[in-house]
N, C-alpha and C positions, 0 to 999 in steps of 0.2 A: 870290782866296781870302782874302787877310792882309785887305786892305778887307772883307770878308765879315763876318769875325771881330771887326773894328773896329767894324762897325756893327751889330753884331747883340747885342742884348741878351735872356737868355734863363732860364728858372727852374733849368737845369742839373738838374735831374728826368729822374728817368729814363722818365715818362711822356711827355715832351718830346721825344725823339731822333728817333721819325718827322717831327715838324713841322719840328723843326732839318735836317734834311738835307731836307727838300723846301727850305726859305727858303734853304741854300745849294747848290741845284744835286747835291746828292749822290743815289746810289741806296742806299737801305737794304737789305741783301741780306739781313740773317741777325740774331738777337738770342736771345742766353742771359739768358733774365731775372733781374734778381741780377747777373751778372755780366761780359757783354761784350755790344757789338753791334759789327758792321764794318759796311761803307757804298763806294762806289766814289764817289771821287770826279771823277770822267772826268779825269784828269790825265793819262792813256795809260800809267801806270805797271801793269805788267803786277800781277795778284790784286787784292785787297783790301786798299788803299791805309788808309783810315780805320778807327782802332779804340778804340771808346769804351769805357773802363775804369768798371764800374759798380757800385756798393756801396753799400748800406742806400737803396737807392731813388733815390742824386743820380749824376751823373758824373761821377767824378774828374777825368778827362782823357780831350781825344781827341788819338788823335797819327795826324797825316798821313803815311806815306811818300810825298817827292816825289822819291825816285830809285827806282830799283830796286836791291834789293841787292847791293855789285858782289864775287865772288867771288875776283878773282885780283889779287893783291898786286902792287904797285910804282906807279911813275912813273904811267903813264896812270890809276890810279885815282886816287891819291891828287893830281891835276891835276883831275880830273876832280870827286870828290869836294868838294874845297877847292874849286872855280870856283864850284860848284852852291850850295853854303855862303856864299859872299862874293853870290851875287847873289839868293840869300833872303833873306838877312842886306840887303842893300840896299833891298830891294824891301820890307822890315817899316821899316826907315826911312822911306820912300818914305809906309807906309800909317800910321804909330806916332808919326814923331819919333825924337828922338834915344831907345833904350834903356836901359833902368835899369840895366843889368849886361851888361854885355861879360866874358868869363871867357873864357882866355886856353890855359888847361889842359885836363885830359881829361874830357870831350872840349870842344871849344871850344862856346860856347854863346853866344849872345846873345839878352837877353830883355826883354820890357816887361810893366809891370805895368798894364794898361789901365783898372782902375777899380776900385771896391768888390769885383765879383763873379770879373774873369778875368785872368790872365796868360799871353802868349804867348810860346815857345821855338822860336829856328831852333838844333839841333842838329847838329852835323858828328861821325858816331859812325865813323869811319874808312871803314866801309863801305858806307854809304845816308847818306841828310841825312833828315832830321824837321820838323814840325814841329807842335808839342806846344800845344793850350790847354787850358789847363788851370782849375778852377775855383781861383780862391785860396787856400779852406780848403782844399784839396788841396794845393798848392803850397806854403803855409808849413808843414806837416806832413810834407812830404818833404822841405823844406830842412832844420825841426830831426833829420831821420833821419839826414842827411846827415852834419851839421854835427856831430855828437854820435859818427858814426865817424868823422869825418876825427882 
């Protein structure tokens, strides 16, 4: 999927998202025009793993679940979580190079800025892991949202 995302260059349109999920293997299930579609992306993760955030006609972001999300606290999730995280996080090295940004804090993130148009995130949110691409102008407009509460 990360190689997918690596090689897929796309108008981020929202008239785009059928074509995008056939070029990577996804089933388009459902779409609210304006404002969401989801997609299975057969990872065997139980529902509707892919979901495309979508606004004034582009897509902000699609973020993949590729855990399911895990409900009962301690040791084995947070083993579990954490592994799942280090070997997405490996595996976007694998398909990226080394990462623009390694973040250490909540939640841990690792991410690459692949080109003019996208940026890709593997995040570890305690519960599930993600993994978020996002279009740019998306992305630098959540960062100054971010950056402006911190």
């Amino acid at each position: 999927m990360l190689a997918g995302m690596r090689d897929t260059q796309w108008s981020w349109q929202e008239t785009d998202v059928d074509d995008l999920c056939r070029r990577m293997g996804w089933t388009l299930l459902n779409v609210v025009a304006g404002t969401i579609a989801v997609a299975d992306a057969g990872l065997g993760v139980p529902g509707r793993q892919v979901r495309f955030l979508i606004r004034d006609g582009y897509v902000d972001d699609i973020c993949v679940r590729i855990t399911e999300l895990v409900q009962e606290d301690g040791r084995d999730r947070d083993r579990f979580v954490g592994d799942t995280f280090a070997d997405a996080a490996a595996d976007g090295v694998a398909a990226f190079g080394e990462p623009t940004v390694r973040q250490h804090t909540k939640p841990p993130t690792v991410r690459w800025r692949l080109d003019d148009t996208s940026t890709v995130l593997v995040e570890n949110l305690d519960n599930i892991v993600t993994v978020t691409w996002a279009s740019n102008r998306f992305q630098d407009q959540w960062d100054e949202v971010t950056e402006a509460l911190a």
